[in-house]
Phi, psi and omega in degrees: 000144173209187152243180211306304162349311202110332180302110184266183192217135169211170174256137219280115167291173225272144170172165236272319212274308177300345185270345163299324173263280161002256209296333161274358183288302186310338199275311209275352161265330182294339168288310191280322154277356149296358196258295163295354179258348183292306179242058180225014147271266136047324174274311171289306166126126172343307174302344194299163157262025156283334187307335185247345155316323181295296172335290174299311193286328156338295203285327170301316173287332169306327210245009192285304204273006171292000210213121169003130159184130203294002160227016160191148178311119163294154181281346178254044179219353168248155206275344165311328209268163201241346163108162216268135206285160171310280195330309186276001201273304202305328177266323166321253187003284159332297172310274158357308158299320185279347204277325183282342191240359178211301188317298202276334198216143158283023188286352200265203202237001151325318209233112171259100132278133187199124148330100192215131182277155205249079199258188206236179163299355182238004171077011170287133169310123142244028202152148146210139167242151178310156179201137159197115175259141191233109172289113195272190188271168191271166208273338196248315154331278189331283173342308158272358168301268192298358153286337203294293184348301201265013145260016160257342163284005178276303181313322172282347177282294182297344169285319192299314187324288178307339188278289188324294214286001126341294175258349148342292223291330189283289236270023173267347159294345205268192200245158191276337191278014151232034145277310208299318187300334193300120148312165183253165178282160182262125183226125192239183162220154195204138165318136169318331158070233218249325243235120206238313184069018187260008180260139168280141140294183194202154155349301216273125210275117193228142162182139198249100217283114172249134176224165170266116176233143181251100190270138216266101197282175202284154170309143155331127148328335193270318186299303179308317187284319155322294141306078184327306197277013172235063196241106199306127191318300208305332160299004203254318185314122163288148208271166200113305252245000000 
């Protein structure tokens, strides 16, 4: 791979010290969108109806890398990682919970549904409806929300370093003809479809590009008889020929 530049690109083949960085590249982009969707609820303003849609997926990409997953090491499970400060362990917590008892599960007590009768001037039931309230998150949470946020991407930016400047340090040894030899990623493309999200990574680096394409029907036949410069080639043939 290269660019405009001539700067070409490959890819590091698999071993432990790359797959360390790969799950922190990984962890540290699910932290950057948790860092853009807080602020761009944070923008929108508390009153907004972005606010709380935004928030919660904040807190979901905040808590992604905090939580089992089946291609990479959690992050406060890796020995890189130095672990989340005292100052900050109440609210992470916090965070972690909410995401798990309201964001993820309606369970807490954030969220009332209810069943509510309609009652009359005389105090007879004449209706009922579905109610249903939701606490969003407060304005001043948010806030410390987003410092916490950007002190674990710091603390993961500095976990990243020493690994990248590792394998610098090795792979500026290697020869170009067994860079050349590295595989490329497997890169596919597909109709929108087609797009399921039912596939797992894996090791082996895959990604599948979904797009919309729309077929385009042929002109009406009344339009083509129309249009001199469009009269079908076998009339063009001078006769003989």
């Amino acid at each position: 791979m290269t660019d405009p530049r001539g700067i070409g690109f490959a890819l590091l083949p698999d071993s432990p010290e790359n797959r360390l960085a790969t799950a922190l590249v990984s962890h540290a982009s699910d932290l950057s969108e948790a860092a853009q969707s807080l602020e761009l609820a944070r923008e929108a303003g508390e009153g907004s109806a972005l606010w709380m849609p935004l928030t919660m997926h904040a807190v979901t990409a905040y808590v992604r890398p905090f939580i089992h997953s089946a291609v990479r090491h959690r992050l406060d499970r890796m020995s890189c990682f130095p672990g989340i400060p005292d100052e900050r362990r109440s609210l992470h917590e916090t965070i972690r919970r909410y995401r798990n008892t309201t964001v993820a599960h309606s369970q807490s007590t954030l969220v009332l549904p209810v069943a509510l009768a309609v009652l009359d001037t005389r105090g007879l039931v004449t209706d009922v409806r579905g109610f249903c309230v939701t606490q969003q998150m407060p304005g001043a949470i948010a806030a410390e929300f987003d410092e916490l946020i950007d002190t674990v991407r710091t603390l993961v930016a500095e976990a990243t370093r020493p690994v990248l400047h590792a394998l610098r340090e090795h792979y500026r040894r290697v020869d170009a003809a067994t860079v050349s030899g590295w595989p490329g990623p497997d890169v596919a493309s597909a109709p929108d479809t087609d797009f399921t999200a039912a596939q797992a990574r894996n090791r082996n680096p895959r990604f599948t590009a979904y797009a919309h394409t729309e077929s385009r029907p042929l002109p009406p036949e009344a339009d083509v008889e129309a249009a001199p410069d469009a009269v079908p080639m076998e009339r063009r043939v001078p006769p003989g020929l």
